[in-house]
VOMI-494442 format. One line per 3 residues: number of its first residue (from 1); their letters; for each residue z, y, x of N, C-alpha, C, O. Coordinates in nm, 4 decimals, m for minus. Atoms other than C-alpha are relative to their C-alpha. Layout:
# residues N
NUM	a	Z:Y:X:Z:Y:X:Z:Y:X:Z:Y:X; ... .
END
This chain:
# residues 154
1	xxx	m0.0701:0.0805:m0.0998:0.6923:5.7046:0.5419:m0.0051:m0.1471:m0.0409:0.0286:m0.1782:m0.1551; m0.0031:0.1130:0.0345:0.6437:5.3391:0.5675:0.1645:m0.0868:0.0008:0.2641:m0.0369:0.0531; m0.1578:0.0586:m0.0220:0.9651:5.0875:0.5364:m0.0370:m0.0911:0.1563:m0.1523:m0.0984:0.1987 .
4	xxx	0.0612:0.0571:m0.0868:0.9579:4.8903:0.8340:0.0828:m0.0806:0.0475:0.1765:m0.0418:0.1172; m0.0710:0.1246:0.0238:1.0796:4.4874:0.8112:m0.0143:m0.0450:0.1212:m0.1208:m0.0250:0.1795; m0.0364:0.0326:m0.1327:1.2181:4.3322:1.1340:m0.1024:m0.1642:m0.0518:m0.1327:m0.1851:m0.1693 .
7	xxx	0.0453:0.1413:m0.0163:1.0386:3.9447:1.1967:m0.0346:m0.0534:0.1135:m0.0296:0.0156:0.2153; 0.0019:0.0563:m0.0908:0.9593:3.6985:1.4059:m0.1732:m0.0802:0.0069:m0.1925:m0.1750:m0.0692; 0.1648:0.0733:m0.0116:0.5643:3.5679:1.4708:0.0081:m0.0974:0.0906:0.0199:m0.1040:0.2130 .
10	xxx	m0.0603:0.1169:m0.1113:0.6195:3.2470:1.5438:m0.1551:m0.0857:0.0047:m0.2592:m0.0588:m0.0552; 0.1252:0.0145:m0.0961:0.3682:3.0411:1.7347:m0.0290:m0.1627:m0.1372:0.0707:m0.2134:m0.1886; m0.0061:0.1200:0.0985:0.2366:2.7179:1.4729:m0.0391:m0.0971:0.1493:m0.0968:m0.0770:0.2561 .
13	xxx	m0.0094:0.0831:m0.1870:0.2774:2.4240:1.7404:0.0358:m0.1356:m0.0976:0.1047:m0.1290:m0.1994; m0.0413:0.0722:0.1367:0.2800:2.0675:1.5703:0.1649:m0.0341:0.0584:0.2166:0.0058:0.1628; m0.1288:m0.0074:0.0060:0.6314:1.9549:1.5173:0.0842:0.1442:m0.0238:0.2012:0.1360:0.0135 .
16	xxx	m0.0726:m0.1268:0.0146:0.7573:2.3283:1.4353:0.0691:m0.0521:m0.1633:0.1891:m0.0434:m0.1894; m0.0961:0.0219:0.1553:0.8360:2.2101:1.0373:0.1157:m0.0290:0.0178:0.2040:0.0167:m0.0548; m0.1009:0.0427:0.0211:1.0837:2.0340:1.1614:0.1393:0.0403:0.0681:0.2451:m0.0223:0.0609 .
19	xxx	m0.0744:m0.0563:m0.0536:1.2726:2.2458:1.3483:0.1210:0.0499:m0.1112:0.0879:0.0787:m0.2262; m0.1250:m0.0117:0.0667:1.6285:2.3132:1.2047:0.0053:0.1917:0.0036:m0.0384:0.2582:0.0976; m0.0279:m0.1579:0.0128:1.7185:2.7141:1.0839:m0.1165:0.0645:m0.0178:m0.1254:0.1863:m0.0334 .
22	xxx	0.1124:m0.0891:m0.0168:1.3993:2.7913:1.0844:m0.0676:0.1513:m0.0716:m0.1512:0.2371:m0.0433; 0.0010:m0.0856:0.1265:1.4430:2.9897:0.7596:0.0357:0.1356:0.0592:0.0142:0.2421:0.0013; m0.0637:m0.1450:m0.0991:1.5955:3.2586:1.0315:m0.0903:0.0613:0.0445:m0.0629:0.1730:0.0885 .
25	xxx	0.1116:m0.1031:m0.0412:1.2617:3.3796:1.1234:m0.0322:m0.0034:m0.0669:m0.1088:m0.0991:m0.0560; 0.0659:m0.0708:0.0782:1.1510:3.4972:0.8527:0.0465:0.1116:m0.0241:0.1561:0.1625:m0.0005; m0.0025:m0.2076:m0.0208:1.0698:3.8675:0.7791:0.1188:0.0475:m0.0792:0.1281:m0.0058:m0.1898 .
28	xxx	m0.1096:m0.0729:0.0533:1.3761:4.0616:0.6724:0.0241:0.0439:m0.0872:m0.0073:0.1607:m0.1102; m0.0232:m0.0139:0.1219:1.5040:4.0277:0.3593:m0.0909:m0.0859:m0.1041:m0.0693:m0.0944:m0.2250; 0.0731:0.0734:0.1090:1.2328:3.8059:0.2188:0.0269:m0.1709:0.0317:0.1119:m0.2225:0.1042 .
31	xxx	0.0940:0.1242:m0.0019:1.0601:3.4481:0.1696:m0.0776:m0.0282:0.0982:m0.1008:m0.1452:0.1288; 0.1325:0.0226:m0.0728:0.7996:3.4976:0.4029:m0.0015:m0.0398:0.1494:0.0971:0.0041:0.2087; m0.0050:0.0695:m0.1081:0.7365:3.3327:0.7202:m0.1103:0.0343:0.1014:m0.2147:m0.0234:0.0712 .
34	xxx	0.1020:m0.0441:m0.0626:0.5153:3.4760:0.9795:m0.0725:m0.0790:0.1009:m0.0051:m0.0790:0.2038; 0.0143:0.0699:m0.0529:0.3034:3.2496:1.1498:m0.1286:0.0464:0.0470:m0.2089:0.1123:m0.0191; 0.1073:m0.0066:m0.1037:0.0535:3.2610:1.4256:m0.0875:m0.1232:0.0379:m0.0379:m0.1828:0.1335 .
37	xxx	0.1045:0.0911:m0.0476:m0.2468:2.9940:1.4680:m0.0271:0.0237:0.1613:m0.0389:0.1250:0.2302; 0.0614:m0.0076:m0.1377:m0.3393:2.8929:1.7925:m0.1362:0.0255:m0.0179:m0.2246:m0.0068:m0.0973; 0.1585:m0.0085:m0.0506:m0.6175:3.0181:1.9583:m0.1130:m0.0836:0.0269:m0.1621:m0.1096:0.1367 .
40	xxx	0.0486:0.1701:m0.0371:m0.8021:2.7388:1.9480:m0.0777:m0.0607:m0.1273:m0.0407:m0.0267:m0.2397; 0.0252:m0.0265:0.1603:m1.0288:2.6011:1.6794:0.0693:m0.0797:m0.0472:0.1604:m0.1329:0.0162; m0.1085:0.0129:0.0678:m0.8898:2.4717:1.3933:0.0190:m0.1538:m0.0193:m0.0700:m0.2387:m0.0151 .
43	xxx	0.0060:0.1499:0.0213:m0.7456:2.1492:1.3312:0.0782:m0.0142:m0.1262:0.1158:0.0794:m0.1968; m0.0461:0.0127:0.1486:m0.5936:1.9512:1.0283:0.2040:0.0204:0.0306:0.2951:0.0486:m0.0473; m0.1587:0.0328:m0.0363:m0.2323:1.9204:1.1825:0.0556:0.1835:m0.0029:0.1752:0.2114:0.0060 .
46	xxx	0.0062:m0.1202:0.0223:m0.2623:2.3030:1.1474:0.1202:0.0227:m0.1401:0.2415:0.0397:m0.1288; m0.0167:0.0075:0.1023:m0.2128:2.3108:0.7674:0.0893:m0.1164:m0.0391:0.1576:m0.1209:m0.1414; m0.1487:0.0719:0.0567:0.0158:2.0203:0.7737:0.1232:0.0835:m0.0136:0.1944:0.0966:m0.1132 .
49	xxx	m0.1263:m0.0580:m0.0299:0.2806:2.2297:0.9385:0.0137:0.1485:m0.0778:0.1179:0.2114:m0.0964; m0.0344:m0.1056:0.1420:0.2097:2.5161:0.6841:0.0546:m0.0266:m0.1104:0.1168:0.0419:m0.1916; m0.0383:0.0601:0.1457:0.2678:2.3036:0.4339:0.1227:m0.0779:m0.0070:0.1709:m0.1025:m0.1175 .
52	xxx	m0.1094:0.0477:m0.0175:0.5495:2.1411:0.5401:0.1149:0.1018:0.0169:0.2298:0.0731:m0.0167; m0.1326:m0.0666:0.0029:0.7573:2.4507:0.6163:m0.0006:0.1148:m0.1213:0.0914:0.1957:m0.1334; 0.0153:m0.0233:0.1612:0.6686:2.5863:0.2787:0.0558:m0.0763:m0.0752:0.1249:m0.0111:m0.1535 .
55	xxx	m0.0708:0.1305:0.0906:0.8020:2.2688:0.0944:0.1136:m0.0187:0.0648:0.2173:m0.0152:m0.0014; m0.1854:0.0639:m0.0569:1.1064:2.1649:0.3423:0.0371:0.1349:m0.0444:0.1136:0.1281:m0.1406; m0.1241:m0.1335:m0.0253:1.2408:2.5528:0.3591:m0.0134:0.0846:m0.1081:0.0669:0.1778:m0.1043 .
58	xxx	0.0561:m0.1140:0.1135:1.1092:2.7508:0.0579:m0.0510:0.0670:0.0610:m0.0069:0.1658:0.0023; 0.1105:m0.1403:m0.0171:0.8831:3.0020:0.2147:m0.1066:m0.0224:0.0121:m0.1569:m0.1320:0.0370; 0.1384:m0.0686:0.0248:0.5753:3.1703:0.1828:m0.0410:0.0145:0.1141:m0.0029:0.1247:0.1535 .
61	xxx	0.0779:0.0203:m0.0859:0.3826:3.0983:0.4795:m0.0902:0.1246:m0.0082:m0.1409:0.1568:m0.1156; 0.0772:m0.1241:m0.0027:0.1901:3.4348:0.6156:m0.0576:m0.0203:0.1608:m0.0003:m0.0150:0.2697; 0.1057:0.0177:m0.1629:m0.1233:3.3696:0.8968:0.0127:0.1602:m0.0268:0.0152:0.2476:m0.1134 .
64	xxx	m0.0444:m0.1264:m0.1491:m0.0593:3.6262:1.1715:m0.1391:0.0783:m0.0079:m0.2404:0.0097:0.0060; 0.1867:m0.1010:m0.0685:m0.3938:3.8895:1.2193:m0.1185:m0.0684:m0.0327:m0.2126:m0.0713:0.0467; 0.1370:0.0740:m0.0059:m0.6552:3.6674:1.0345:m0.0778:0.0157:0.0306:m0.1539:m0.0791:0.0502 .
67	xxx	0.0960:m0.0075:m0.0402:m0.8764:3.8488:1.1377:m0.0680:m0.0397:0.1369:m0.1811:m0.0578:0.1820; 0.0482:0.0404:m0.1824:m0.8558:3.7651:1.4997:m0.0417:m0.1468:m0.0160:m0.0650:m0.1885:0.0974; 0.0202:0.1648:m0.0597:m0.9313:3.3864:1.4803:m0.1525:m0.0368:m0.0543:m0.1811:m0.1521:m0.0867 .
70	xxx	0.0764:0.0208:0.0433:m1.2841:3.4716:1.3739:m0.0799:0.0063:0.1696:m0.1988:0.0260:0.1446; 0.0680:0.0473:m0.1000:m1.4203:3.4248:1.7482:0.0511:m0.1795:0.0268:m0.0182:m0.2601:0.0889; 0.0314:0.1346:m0.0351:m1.2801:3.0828:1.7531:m0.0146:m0.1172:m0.0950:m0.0204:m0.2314:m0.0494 .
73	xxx	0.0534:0.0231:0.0627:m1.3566:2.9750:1.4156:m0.1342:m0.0137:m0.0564:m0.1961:0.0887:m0.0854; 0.1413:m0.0007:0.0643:m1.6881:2.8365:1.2746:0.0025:0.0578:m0.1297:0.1143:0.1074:m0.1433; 0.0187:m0.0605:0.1150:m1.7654:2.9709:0.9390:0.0670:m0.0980:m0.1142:0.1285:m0.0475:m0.2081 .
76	xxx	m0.0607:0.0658:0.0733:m1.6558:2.6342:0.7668:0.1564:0.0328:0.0263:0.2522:0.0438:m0.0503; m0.1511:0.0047:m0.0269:m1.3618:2.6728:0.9532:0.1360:0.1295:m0.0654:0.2465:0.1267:m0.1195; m0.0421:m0.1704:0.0901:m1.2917:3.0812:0.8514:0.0470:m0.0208:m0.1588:0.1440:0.0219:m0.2214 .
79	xxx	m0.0206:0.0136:0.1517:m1.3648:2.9407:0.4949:0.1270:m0.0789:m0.0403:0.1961:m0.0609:m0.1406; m0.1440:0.0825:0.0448:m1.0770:2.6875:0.5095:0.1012:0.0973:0.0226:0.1758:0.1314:m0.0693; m0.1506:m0.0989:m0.0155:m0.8169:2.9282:0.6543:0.0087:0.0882:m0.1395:0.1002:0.0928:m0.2217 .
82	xxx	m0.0152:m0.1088:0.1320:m0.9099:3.1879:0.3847:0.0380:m0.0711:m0.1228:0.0969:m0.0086:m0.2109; m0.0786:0.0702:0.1443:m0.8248:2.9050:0.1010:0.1209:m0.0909:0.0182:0.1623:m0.1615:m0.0738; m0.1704:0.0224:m0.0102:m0.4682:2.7958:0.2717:0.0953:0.0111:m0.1093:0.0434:0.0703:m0.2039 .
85	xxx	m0.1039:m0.0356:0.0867:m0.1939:2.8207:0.0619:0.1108:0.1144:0.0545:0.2301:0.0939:0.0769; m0.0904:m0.0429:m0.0926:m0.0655:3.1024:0.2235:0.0138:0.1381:m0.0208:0.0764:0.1482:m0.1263; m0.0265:m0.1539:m0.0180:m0.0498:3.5051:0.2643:m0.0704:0.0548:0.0949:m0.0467:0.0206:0.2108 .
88	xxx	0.1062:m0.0454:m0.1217:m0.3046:3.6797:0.4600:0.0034:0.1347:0.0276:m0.0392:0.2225:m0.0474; m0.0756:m0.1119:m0.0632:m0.1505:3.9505:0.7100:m0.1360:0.0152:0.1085:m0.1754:m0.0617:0.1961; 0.1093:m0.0767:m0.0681:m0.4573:4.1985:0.8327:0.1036:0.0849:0.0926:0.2166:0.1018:0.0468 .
91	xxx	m0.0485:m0.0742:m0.0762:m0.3359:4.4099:1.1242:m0.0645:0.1221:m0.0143:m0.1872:0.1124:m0.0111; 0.1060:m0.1815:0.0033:m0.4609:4.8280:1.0916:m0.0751:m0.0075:0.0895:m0.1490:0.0906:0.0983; 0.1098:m0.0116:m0.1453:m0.6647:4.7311:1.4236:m0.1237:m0.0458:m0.0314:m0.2338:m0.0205:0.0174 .
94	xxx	0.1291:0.0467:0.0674:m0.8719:4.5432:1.2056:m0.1003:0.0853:m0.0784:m0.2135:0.0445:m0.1045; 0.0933:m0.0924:0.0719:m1.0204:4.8377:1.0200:m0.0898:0.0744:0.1380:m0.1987:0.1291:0.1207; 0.0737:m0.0847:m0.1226:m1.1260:4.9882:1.3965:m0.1236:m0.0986:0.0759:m0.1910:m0.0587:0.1709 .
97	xxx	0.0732:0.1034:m0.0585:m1.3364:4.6485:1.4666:m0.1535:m0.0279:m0.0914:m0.1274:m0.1060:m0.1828; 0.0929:0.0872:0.1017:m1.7089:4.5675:1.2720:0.0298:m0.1379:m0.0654:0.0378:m0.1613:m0.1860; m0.0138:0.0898:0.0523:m1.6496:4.2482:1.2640:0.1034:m0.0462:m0.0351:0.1021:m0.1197:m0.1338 .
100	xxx	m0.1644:0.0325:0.0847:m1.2453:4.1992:1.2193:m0.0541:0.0763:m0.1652:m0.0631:0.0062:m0.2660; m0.0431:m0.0488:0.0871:m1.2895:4.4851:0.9665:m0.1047:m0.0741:m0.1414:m0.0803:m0.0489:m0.2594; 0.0427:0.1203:0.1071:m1.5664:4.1870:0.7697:0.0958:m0.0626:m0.0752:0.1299:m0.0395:m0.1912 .
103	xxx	m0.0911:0.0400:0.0602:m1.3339:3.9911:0.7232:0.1058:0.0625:m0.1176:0.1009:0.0388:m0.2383; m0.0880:m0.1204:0.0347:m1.0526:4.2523:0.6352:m0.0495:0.0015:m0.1487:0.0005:m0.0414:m0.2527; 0.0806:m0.0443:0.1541:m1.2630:4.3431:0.3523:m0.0854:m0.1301:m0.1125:m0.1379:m0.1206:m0.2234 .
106	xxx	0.0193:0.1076:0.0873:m1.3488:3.9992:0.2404:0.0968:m0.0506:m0.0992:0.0865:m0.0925:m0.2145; m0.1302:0.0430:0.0977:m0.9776:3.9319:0.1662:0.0179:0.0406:m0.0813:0.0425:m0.0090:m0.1912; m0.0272:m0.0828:0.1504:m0.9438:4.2063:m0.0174:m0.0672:0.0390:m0.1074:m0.0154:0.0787:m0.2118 .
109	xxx	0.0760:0.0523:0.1069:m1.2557:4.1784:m0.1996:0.0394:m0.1185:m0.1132:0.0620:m0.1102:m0.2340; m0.0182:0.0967:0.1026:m1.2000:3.8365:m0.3118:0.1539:m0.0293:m0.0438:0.1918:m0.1305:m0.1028; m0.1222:m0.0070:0.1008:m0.8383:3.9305:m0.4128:0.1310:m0.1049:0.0436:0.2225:m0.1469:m0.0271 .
112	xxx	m0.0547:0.1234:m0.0641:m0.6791:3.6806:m0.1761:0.1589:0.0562:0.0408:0.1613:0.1782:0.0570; m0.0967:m0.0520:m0.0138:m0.3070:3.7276:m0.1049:m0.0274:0.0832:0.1097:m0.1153:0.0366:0.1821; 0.0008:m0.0505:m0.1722:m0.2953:3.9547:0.2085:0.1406:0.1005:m0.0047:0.2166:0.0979:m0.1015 .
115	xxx	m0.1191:m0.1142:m0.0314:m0.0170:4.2436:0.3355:m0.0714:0.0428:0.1616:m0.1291:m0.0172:0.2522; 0.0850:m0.0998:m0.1096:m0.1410:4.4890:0.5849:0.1400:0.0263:0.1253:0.2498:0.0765:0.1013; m0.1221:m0.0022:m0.1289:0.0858:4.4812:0.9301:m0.0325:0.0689:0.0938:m0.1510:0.0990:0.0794 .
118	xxx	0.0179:m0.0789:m0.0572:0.1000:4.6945:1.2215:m0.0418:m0.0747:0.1629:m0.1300:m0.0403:0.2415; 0.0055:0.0733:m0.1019:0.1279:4.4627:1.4945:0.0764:0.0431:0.1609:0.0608:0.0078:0.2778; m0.0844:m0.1186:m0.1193:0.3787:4.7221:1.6985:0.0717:m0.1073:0.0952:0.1517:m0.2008:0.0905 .
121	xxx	m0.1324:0.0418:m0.1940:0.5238:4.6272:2.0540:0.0446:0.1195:0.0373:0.1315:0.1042:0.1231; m0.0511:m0.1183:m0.0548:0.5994:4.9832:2.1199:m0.0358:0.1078:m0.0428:m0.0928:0.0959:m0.1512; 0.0439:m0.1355:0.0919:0.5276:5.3361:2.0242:m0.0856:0.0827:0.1047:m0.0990:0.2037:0.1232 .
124	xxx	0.0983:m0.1042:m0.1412:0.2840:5.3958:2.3396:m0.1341:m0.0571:m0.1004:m0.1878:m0.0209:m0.2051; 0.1405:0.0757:m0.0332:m0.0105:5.1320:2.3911:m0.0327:m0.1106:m0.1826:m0.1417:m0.1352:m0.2342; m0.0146:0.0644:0.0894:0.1025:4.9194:2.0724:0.0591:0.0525:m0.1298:0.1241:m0.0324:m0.1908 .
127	xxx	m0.0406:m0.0903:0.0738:0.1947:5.1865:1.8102:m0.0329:m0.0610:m0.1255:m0.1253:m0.1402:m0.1438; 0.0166:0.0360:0.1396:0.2261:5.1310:1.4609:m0.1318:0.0238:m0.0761:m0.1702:m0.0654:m0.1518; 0.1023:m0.0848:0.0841:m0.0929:5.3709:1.3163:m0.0358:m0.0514:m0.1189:m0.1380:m0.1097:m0.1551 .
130	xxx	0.0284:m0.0010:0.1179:m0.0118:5.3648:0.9984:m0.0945:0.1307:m0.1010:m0.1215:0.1634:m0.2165; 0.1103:m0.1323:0.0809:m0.2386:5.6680:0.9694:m0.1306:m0.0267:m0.0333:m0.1915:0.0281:m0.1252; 0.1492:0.1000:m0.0265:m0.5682:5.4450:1.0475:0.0056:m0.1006:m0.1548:m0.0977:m0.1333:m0.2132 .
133	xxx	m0.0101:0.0859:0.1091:m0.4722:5.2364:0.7558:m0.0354:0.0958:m0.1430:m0.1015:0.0564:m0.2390; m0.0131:m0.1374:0.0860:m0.4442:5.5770:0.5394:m0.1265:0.0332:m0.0348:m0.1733:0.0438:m0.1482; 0.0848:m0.0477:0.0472:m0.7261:5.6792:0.5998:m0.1640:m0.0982:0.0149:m0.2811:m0.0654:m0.0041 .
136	xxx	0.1176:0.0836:0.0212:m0.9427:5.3694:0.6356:m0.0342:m0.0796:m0.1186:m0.1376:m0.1443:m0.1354; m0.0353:0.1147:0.1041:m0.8111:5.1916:0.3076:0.0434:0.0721:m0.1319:0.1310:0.1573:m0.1168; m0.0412:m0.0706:0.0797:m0.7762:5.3130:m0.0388:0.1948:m0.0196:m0.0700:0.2658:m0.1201:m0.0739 .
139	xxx	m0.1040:0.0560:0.0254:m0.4506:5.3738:m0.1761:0.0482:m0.0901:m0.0770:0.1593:m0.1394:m0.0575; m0.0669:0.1470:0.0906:m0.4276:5.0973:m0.4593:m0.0279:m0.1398:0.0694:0.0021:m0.2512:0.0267; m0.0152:0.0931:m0.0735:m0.5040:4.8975:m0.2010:0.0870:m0.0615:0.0901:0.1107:m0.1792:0.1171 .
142	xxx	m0.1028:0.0244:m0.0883:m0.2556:4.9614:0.0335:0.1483:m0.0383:m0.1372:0.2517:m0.0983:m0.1079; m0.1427:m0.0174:0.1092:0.0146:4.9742:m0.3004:m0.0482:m0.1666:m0.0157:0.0521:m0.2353:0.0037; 0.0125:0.1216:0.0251:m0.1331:4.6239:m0.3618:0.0668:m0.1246:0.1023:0.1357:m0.2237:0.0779 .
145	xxx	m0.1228:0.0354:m0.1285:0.0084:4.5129:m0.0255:0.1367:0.0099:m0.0001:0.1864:m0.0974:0.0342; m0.0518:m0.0356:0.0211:0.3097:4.6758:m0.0808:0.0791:m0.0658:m0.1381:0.1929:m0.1123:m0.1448; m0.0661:0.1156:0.1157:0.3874:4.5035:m0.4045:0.0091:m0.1380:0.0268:0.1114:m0.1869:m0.0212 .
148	xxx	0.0395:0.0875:m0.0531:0.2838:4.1978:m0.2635:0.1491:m0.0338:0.0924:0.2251:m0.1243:0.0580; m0.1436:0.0238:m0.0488:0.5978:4.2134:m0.0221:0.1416:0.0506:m0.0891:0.2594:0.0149:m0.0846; m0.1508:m0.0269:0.1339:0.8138:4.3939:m0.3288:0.0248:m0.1523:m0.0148:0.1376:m0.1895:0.0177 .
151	xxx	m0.0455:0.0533:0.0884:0.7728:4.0684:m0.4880:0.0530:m0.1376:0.1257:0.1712:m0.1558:0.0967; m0.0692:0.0627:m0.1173:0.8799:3.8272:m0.1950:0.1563:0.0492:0.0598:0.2186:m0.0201:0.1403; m0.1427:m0.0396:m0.0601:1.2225:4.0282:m0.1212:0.0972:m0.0670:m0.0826:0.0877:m0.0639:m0.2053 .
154	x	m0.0781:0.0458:0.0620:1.5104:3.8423:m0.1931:0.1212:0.0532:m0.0307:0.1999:m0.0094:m0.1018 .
END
């Protein structure tokens, strides 16, 4: 049985650092801060506002489904996200994709922070399948995830 931490995926938009409370969306019980890149390619004002609500608020900044922003990323661009200062949250949908599941397997090749997420809206169309993860991913991999948010709980 997985545990399963309430949060908020909030949209990165510039001016968000400076938003007041912000420390309130973050995932339940930790540090971590769940954040979503626009669709859009990438710009520098991006990584300001990572870096700014990392330093103003204390948390650990975590890009949303990296894998998805590889249709509107160039390859330089992929390469910068992947060396952020940040936490890199794969969704289990990404193991069902060729090319998400590239990526996927780059992070965790080159040892890069990540945590494996479900991406649930519901238990129909948007279901958790934490079974796809089971059996697409070895288990010291998934325990590596798993520690990964141990050590972020406050």
């Amino acid at each position: 049985m997985q545990n399963i931490f309430l949060g908020a995926e909030v949209a990165i938009e510039k001016g968000l650092s400076d938003t007041p409370d912000i420390e309130k969306l973050a995932i339940q019980g930790t540090d971590l801060i769940l954040l979503e890149l626009p669709y859009a390619p990438y710009q520098e004002w991006m990584e300001e506002e990572i870096d700014n609500i990392a330093i103003t608020y204390r948390l650990t900044p975590v890009i949303a489904h990296v894998h998805r922003y590889l249709n509107w990323y160039n390859r330089e661009q992929t390469a910068h996200l992947l060396q952020l200062d940040a936490v890199l949250q794969i969704n289990i949908e990404a193991f069902q994709s060729f090319s998400q599941k590239r990526i996927a397997k780059e992070v965790i090749k080159r040892e890069l922070p990540f945590l494996f997420g479900s991406d649930c809206h519901n238990l129909t169309d948007r279901k958790p399948n934490f079974e796809i993860l089971q059996k697409k991913v070895r288990p010291e991999i998934i325990e590596k995830s798993n520690r990964l948010l141990e050590c972020h709980m406050q």
